[in-house]
C-alpha positions in Angstrom: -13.2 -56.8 -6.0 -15.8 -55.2 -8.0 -17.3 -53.8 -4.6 -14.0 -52.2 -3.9 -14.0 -50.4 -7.1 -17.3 -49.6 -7.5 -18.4 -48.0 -4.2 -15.5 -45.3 -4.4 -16.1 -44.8 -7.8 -20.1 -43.6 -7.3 -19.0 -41.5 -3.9 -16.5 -39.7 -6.8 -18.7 -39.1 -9.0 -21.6 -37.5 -6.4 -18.6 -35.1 -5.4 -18.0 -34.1 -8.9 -21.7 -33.9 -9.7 -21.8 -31.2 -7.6 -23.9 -32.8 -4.8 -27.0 -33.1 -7.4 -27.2 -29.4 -8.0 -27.2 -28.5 -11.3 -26.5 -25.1 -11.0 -23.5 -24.6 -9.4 -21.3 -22.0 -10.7 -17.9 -22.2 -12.6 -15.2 -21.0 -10.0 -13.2 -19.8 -13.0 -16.0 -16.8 -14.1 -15.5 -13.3 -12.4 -18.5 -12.4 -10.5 -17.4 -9.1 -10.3 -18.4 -6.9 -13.4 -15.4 -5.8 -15.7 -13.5 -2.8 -14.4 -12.7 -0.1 -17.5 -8.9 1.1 -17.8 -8.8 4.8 -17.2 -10.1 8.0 -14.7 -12.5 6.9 -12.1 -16.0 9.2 -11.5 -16.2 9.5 -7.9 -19.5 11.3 -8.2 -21.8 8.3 -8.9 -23.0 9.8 -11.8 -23.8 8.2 -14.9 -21.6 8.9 -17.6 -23.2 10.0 -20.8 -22.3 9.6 -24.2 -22.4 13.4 -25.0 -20.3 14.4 -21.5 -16.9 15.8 -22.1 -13.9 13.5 -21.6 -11.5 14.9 -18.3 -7.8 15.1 -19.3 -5.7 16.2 -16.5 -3.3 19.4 -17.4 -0.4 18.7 -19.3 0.9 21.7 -17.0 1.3 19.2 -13.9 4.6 17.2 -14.6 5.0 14.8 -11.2 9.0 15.0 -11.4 9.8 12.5 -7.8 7.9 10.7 -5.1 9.0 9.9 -1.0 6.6 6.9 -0.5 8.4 5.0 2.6 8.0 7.2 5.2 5.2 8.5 7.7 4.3 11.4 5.3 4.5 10.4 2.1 5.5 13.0 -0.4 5.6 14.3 -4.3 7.5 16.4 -6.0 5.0 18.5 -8.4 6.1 21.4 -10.6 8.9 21.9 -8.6 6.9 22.2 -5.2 6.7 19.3 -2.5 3.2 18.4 -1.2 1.5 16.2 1.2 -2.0 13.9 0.7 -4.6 15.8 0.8 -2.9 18.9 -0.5 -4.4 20.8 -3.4 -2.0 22.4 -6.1 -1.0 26.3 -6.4 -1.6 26.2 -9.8 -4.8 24.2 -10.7 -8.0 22.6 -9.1 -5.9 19.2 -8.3 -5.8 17.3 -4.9 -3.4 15.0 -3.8 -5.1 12.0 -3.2 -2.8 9.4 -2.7 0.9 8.6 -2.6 2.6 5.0 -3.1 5.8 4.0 -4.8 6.3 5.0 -8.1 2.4 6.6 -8.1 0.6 9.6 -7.4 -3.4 9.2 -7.2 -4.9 12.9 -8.4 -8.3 14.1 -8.5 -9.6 16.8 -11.0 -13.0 17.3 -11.7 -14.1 14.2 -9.9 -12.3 11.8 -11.7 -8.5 10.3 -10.0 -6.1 9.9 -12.5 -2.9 7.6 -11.1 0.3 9.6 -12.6 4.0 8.1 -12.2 7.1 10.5 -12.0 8.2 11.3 -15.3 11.6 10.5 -16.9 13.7 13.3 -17.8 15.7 13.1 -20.6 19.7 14.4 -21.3 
């Protein structure tokens, strides 16, 4: 009886153990390093304390998006544009377009805008 206990017992508590390694790591701890909220640098730069923060133009309101279809499009400032377009008015590409989201780039940085609401 005690056999039948024991030896399942010990082969549990190798498996727990680890296999003798004592330095396995905890599944539950991101190996990845934390991602900040906010603008992306796509230049690879380092960013400095003293560098000026990038705000995108209040001028560019995104007012509608087509996601679901082969060419997605927005509705900016009153003029439709593609992916990959760059608007009339300022030094901002289209990067990408998904529902409810349009990814724009301005001076190397994306900033992810949704359509805004518009009130009565």
């Amino acid at each position: 009886m005690i056999k039948k206990v024991l030896i399942p017992l010990v082969i549990f508590m190798f498996f727990v153990s680890g296999f003798g390694y004592s330095d396995t790591r905890n599944p539950f701890v991101d190996l990845l390093p934390k991602r900040e909220d906010g603008p992306v640098d796509l230049t690879g730069r380092q960013a400095h304390s003293k560098t000026k923060e990038v705000i995108l133009p209040s001028s560019i309101i995104v007012e509608g998006v087509f996601w679901d279809t082969q060419m997605p499009q927005a509705i900016i400032n009153g003029d439709v544009y593609k992916e990959r377009e760059t608007l009339k008015d300022a030094s901002v590409e289209i990067v990408k377009i998904e529902k409810g989201l349009v990814h724009l780039l301005y001076q190397g940085r994306i900033f992810i805008v949704s359509p805004s609401k518009k009130s009565k």
